[in-house]
C-alpha positions in Angstrom: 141.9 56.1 -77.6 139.0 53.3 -76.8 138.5 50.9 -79.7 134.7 52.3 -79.2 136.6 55.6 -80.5 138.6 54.4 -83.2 138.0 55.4 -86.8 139.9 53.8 -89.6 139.3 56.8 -91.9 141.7 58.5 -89.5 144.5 56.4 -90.2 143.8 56.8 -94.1 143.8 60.2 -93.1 147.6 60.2 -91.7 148.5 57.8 -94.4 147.3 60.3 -97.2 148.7 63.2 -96.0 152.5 61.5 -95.3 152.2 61.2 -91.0 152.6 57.5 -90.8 149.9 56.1 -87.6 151.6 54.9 -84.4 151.8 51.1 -84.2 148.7 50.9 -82.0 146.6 52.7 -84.7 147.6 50.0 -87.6 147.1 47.1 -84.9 143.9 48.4 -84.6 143.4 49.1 -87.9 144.4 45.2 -89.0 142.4 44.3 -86.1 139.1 45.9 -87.7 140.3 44.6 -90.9 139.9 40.8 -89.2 136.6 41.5 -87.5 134.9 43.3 -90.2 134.8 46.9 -88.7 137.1 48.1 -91.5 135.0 47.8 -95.1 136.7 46.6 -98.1 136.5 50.6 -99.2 138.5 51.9 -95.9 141.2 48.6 -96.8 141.5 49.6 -100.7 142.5 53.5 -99.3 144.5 51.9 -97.0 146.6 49.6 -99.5 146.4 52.9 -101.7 147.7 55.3 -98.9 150.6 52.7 -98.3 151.7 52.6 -101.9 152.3 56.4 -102.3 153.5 57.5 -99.1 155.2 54.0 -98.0 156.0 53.2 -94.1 159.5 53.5 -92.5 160.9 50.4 -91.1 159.1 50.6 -87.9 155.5 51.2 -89.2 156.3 47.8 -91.6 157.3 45.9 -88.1 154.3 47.5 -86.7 152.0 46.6 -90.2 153.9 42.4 -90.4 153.4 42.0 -86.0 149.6 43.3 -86.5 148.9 40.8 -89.3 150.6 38.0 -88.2 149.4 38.3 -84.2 145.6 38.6 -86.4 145.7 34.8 -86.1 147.3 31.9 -84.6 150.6 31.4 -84.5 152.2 28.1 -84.7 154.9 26.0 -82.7 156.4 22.9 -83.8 158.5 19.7 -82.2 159.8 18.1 -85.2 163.0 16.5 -85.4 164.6 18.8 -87.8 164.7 22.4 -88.6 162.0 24.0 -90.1 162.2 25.7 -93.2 160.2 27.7 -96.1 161.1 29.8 -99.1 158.9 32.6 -100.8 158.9 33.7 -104.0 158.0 37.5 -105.3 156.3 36.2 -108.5 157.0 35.6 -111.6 155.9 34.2 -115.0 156.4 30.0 -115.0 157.4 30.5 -111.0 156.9 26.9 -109.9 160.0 26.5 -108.1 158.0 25.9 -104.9 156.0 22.4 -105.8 160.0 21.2 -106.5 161.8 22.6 -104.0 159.7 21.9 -101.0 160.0 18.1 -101.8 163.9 18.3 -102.1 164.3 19.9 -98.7 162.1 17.9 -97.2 164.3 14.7 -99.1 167.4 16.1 -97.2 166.0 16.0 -94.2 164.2 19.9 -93.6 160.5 20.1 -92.6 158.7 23.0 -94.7 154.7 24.0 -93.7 154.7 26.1 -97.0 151.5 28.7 -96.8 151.3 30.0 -100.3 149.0 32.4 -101.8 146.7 32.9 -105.3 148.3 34.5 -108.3 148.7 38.3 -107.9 148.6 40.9 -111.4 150.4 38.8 -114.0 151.9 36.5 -111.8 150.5 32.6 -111.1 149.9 31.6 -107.7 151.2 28.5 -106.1 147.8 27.6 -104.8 146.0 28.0 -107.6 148.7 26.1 -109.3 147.8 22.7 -106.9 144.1 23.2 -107.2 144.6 22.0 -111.3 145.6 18.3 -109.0 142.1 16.9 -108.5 140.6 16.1 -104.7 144.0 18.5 -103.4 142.9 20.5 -100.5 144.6 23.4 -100.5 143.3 24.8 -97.1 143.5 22.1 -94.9 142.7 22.3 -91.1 145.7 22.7 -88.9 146.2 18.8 -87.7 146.1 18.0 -91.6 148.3 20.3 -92.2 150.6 19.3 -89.0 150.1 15.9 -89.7 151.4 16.6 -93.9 154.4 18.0 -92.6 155.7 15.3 -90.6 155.2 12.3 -92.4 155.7 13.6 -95.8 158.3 16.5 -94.7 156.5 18.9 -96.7 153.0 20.4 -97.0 152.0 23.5 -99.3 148.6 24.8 -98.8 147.1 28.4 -98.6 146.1 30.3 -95.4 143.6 28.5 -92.9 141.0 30.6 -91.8 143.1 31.3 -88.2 146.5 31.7 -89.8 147.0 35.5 -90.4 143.6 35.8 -91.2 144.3 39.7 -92.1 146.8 39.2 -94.9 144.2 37.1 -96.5 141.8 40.4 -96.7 144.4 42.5 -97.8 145.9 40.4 -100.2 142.6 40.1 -102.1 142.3 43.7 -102.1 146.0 44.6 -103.5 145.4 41.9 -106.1 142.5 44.2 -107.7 143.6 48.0 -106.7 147.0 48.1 -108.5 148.9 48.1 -105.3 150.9 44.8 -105.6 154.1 46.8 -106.0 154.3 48.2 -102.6 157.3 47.6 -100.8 155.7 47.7 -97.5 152.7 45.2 -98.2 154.8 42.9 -99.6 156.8 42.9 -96.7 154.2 42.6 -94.5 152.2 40.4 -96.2 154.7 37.6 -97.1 156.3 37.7 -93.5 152.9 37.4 -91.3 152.3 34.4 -92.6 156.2 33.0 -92.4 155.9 34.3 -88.9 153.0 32.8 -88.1 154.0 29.5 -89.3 156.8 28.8 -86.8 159.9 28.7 -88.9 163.5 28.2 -88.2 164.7 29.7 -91.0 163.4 31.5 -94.3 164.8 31.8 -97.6 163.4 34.6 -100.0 163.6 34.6 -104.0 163.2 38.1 -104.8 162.6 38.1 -108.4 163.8 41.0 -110.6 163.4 41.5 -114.8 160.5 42.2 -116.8 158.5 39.5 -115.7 158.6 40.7 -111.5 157.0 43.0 -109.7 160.4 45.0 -109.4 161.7 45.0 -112.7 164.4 46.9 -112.4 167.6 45.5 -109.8 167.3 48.8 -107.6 163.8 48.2 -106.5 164.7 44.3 -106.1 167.2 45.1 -103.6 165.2 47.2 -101.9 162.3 44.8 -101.3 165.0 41.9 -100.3 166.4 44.3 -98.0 163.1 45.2 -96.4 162.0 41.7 -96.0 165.8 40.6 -94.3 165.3 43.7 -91.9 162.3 43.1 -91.2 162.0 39.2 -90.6 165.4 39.4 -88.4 163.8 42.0 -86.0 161.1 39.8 -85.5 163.3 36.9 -84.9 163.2 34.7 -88.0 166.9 33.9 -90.0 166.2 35.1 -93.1 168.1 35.3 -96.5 167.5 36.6 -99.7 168.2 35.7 -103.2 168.1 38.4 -106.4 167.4 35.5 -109.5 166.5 36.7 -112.6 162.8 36.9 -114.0 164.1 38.5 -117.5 162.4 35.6 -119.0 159.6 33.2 -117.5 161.5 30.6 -115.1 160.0 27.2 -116.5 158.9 26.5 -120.2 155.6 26.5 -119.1 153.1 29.1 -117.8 149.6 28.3 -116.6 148.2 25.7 -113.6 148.1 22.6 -115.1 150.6 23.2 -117.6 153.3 23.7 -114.5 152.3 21.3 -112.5 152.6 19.1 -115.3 156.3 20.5 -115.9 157.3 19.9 -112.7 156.4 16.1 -112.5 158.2 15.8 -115.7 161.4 17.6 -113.8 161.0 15.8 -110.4 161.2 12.9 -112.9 163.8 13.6 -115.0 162.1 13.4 -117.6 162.5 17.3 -118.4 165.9 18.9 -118.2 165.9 22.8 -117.7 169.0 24.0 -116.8 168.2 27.5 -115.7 164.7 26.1 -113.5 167.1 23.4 -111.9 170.0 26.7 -111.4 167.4 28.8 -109.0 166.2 25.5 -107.7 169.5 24.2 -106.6 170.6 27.7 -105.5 167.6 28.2 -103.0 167.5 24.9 -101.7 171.0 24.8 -101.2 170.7 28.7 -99.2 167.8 26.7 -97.0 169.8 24.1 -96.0 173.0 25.9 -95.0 170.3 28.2 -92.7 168.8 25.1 -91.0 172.4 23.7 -90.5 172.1 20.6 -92.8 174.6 21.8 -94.5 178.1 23.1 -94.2 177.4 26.2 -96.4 175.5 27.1 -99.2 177.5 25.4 -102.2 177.0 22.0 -100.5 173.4 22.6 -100.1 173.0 22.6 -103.5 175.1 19.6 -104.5 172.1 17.9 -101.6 169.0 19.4 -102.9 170.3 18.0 -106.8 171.2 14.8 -105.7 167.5 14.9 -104.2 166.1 15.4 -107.6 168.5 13.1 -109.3 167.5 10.1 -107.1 163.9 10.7 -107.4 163.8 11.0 -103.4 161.8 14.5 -104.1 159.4 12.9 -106.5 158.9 10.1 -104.0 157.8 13.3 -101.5 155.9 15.3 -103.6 153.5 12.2 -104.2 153.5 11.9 -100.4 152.6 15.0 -99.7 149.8 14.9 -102.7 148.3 11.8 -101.6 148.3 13.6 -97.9 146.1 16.2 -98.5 143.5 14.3 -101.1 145.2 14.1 -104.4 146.0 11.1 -106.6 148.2 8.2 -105.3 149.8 7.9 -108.9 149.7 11.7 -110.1 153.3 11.2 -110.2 153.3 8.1 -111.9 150.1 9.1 -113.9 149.7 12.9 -114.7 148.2 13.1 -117.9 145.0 10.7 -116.3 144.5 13.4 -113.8 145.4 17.0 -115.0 142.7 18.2 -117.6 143.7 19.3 -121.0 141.9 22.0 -122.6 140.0 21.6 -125.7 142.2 23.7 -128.0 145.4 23.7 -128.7 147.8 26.0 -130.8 151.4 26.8 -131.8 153.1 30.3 -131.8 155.7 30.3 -134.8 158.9 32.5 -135.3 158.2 34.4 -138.2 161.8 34.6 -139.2 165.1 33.4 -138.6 167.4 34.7 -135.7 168.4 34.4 -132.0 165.5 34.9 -129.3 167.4 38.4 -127.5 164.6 39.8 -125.7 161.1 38.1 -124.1 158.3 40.5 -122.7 157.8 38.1 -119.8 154.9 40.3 -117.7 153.0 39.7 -121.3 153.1 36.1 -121.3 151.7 36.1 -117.5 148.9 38.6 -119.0 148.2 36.6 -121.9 147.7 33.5 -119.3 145.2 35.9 -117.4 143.0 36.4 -120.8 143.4 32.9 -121.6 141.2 32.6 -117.8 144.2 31.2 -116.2 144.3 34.0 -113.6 141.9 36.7 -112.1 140.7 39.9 -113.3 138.3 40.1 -110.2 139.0 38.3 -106.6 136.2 36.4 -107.1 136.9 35.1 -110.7 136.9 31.6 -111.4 140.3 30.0 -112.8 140.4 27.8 -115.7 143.5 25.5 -114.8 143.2 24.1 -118.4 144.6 27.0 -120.1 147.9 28.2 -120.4 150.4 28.1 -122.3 154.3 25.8 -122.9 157.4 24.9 -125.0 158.3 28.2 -124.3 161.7 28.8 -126.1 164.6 31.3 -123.8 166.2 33.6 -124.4 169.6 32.9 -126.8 167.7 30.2 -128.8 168.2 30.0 -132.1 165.0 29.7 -134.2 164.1 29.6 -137.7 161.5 31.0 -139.6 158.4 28.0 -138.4 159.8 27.3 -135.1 157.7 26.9 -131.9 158.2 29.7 -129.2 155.2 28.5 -127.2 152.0 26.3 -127.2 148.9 28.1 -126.2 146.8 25.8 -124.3 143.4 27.5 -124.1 139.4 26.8 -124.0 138.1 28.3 -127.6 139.2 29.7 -130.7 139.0 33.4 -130.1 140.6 32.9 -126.8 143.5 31.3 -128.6 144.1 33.9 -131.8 144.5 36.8 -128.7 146.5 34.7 -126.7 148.9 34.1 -130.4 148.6 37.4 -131.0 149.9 38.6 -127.8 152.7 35.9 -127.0 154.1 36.4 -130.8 154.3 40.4 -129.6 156.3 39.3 -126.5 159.4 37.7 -128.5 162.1 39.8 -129.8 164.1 38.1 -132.6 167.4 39.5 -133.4 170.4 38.2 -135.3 172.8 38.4 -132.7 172.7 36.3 -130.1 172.1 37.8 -126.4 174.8 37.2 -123.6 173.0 34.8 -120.6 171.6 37.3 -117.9 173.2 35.7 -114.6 170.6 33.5 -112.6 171.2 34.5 -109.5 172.3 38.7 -108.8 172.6 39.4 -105.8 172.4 37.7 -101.8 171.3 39.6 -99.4 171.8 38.6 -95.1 174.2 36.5 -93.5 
């Protein structure tokens, strides 16, 4: 077939009716995607075929090669390996702005390419665009350049950088489709691929605050995405951690990034944040061979954190790419508050056994800190923090969260919801284990 012949309703077609497309027929397919002979219609079907019938492990290799060879793939000569983790999503996910600074402290380089919050879940790159003058998007020699002074650069997809998974992600965002085993797959791996790694860590997040809620599906997704990035070439491991509550005590742009300057300087003790932090660092390491094996890498990526070494690179790699010299010294002169500001109180005494997590990320999205539309504008003000965990004892009056948001009836919906989301019980729940399962190696 001549790309003069090709029609993209014919591979919805074959999709719909469970005959997966030959790999030629999704590269083109992608292809049109890139170049605008595939409408955002023919991509929504497409994203919607996928999610009912799914793809077998070939038509995924097929789906993550045509995305990533969309763009530009990048080579580096750095004097160290080169690393990255990705995260599923979750609810007070902002393991990424800490962990990319600790590598880098123990001597990794990580080109990070995030994305924008998904469903209920925030987005890392939405997350840095509360820091004022950060650019996000760089071009590729400030983005190269990031990397190797400051060992670490996050930013979102440049225009030539698996330009396809930046259409598609859009679209999955607004069709119900995030789910999907496949486009995950695809979707987080053409742009790992396309970055250059060495090695790749995954977080695959499972509990009622993931995409996969339940352990089964979890698995399956980490497996996927090990198969799947090891056929093409790229070391890959994957952690199971546990989203059965949100992972920081804050949800909402600002209000992370403001948490995670506060952790960096140690100024904010979390023990279950600094857990999954110390437990994928420690996995990165021991795959780019700075350390012996996984348990050492984590005793290096806390000692990074203790000694303010990340926080030294995190400021680097702000200052880098247009933010605030002193945002680590300074945060509350540079991240905006917003204009109201209200406790959620236990109404009675008892042990916090059970948190609703996906509707804390949901009553972030009301609040305007995430989008209904892909073209919504984000309000990085809003959110919401001093989330209590699980196993806390309250009292009647205690704080469970502060809802950070821009007007009064904003914030009464917001209460309303979050108060919904807490379970109080008088028994006190046993801890849910941080960290599952590991999947490769």
């Amino acid at each position: 077939m001549s790309e003069a012949d090709f029609l993209p309703q014919e591979v919805i077609r074959a999709l719909r009716d469970g005959h997966e497309p030959q790999p030629e027929d999704i590269a083109r397919f992608i292809a049109g995607l890139t170049d605008g002979r595939v409408g955002e219609g023919q991509a929504a079907a497409f994203a919607m075929a996928v999610f009912f019938r799914g793809l077998s492990r070939a038509g995924r290799v097929a789906l993550t090669h045509a995305m990533t060879e969309s763009g530009r793939v990048l080579a580096w000569d750095l004097p160290g390996p080169v690393l990255d983790k990705h995260s599923t999503g979750g609810v007070g996910d902002c393991i990424s702005l800490a962990l990319a600074p600790a590598v880098a402290a123990c001597g990794g380089f990580v080109p990070m390419i995030s994305g924008r919050g998904l469903g209920h879940t925030g987005g890392t790159l939405d997350k840095l665009d509360s820091i004022p003058g950060y650019v996000s998007q760089p071009g590729i020699d400030a983005f190269r350049k990031t990397v190797r002074e400051a060992g670490c650069a996050i930013i979102g997809q440049t225009a030539d950088l698996a330009p396809a998974d930046r259409c598609l992600y859009a679209i999955r965002d607004v069709t119900a489709t995030v789910e999907s085993i496949d486009l995950i797959t695809a979707s987080i791996l053409s742009k790992k691929l396309a970055a250059g790694l060495d090695g790749l860590v995954m977080d695959v997040k499972t509990g009622s605050g993931a995409f996969m809620p339940d352990l089964a599906g979890s698995r399956a997704l980490a497996q996927s995405i090990v198969d799947v990035a090891e056929g093409a070439g790229l070391p890959t491991r994957a952690l199971i951690t546990d989203m059965s509550e949100p992972l920081a005590p804050a949800a909402g742009n600002a209000r992370e990034v403001a948490f995670i300057i506060a952790y960096l300087k140690g100024a904010h003790a979390d023990s279950r944040f600094h857990a999954v932090n110390c437990a994928l660092g420690g996995a990165m390491l021991a795959l780019g061979g700075l350390a012996r094996d996984a348990s050492e890498g984590e005793a290096m990526i806390a000692r990074a954190i203790a000694s303010g070494a990340a926080a030294g690179r995190f400021a680097r790699m702000v200052a880098a790419l247009g933010g605030p010299a002193d945002l680590v010294e300074r945060p509350e002169t540079h991240l905006t508050a917003a204009p109201v500001m209200r406790d959620v109180t236990a109404p009675r005494a008892g042990y916090i056994a059970r948190i609703a997590t996906r509707e804390i990320g949901l009553a972030v999205v009301t609040l305007g800190g995430g989008r209904v539309q892909p073209g919504d504008e984000i309000d990085h003000r809003v959110g919401v923090d001093a989330l209590a965990g699980c196993g806390t004892k309250v009292d009647a009056g205690t704080v469970l969260a502060r809802v950070h948001a821009r007007d009064e009836e904003a914030t009464c919906s917001a209460c309303a919801r979050i108060l919904d989301a807490f379970t109080i019980a008088d028994t006190q729940p046993g801890p849910a284990a941080l960290v599952a399962e590991r999947i490769g190696g």
